[in-house]
C-alpha positions as CSV (number, residue, x, y, z in Angstrom):
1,X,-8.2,-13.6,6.3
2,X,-8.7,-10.8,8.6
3,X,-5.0,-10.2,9.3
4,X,-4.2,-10.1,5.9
5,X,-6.6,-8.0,4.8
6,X,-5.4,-5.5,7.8
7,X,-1.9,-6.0,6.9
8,X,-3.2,-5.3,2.9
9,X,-4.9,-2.1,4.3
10,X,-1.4,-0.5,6.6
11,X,0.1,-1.6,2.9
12,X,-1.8,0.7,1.2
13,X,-1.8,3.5,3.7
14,X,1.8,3.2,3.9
15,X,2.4,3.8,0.0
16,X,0.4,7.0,0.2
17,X,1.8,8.5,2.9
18,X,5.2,8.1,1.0
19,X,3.8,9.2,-2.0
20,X,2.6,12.0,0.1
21,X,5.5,13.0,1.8
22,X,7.6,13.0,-2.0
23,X,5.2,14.9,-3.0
24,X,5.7,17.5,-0.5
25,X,9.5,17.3,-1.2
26,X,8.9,18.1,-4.6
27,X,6.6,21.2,-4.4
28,X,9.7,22.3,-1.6
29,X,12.5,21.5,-4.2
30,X,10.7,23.6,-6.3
31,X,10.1,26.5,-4.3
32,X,13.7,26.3,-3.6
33,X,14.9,26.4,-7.1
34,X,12.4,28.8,-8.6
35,X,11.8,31.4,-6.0
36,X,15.8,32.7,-6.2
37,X,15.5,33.2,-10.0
38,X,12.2,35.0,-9.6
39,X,14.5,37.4,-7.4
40,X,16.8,37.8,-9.5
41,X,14.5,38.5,-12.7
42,X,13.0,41.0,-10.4
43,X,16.5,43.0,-8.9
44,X,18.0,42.7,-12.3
45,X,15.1,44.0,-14.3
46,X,12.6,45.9,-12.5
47,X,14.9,47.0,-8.6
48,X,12.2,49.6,-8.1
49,X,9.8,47.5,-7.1
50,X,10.4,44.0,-5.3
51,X,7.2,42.1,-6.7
52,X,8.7,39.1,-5.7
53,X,7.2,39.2,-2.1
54,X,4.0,38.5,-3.8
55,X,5.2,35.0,-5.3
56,X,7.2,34.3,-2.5
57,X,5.1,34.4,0.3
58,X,2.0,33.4,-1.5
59,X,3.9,30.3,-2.6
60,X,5.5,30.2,0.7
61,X,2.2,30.2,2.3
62,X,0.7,26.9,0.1
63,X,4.2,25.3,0.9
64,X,3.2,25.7,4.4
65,X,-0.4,24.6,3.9
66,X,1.0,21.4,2.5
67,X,3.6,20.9,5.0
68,X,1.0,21.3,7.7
69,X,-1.5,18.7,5.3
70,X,1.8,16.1,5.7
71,X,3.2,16.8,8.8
72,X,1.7,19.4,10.9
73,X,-1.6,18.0,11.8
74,X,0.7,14.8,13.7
75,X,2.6,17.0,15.3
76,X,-0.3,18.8,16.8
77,X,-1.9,15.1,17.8
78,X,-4.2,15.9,14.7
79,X,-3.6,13.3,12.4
80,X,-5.7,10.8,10.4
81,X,-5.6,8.1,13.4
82,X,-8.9,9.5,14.7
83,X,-10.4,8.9,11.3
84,X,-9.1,4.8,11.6
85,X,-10.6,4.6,15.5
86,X,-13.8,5.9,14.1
87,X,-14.1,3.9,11.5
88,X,-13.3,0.9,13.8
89,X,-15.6,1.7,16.1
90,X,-18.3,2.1,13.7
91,X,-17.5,-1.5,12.6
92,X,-17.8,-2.7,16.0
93,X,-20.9,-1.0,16.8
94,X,-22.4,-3.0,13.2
95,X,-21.1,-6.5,14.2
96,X,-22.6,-6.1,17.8
């Protein structure tokens, strides 16, 4: 019963990380197509002043927020295990 609830859980926490990680690949797509046109709305319209910097480094910078959400925080030995090891070891301590 135990194991497959376990097995249930790394399920679960497997289809959100991948929902996650599309997620992320979406809002980058998106910053990929957008962020040229914005450019060239700006250079073809208005080429005294580049506003674009504004949306593209403010987008830029929540694209990297996100990225470090996903990725970053594993890479930096960060990630959500301590949250599971916690959680175990509060378990333990209540069945002891």
């Amino acid at each position: 019963m135990n194991s497959t609830f376990n097995n249930q859980q790394a399920y679960e926490r497997a289809q959100k990380r991948v929902k996650e990680i599309k997620g992320f690949y979406a809002h980058l797509a998106s910053y990929c197509l957008v962020i040229p046109v914005i450019i060239f709305v700006n250079l073809r319209f208005t080429p005294g002043f580049h506003w674009f910097w504004f949306s593209t480094l403010g987008w830029g910078l929540g694209l990297f927020f996100h990225w470090l959400g996903i990725f970053g925080f594993q890479l930096l030995g960060l990630g959500k295990d301590w949250e599971e090891r916690k959680i175990r070891e509060f378990m333990n301590q209540n069945n002891n």
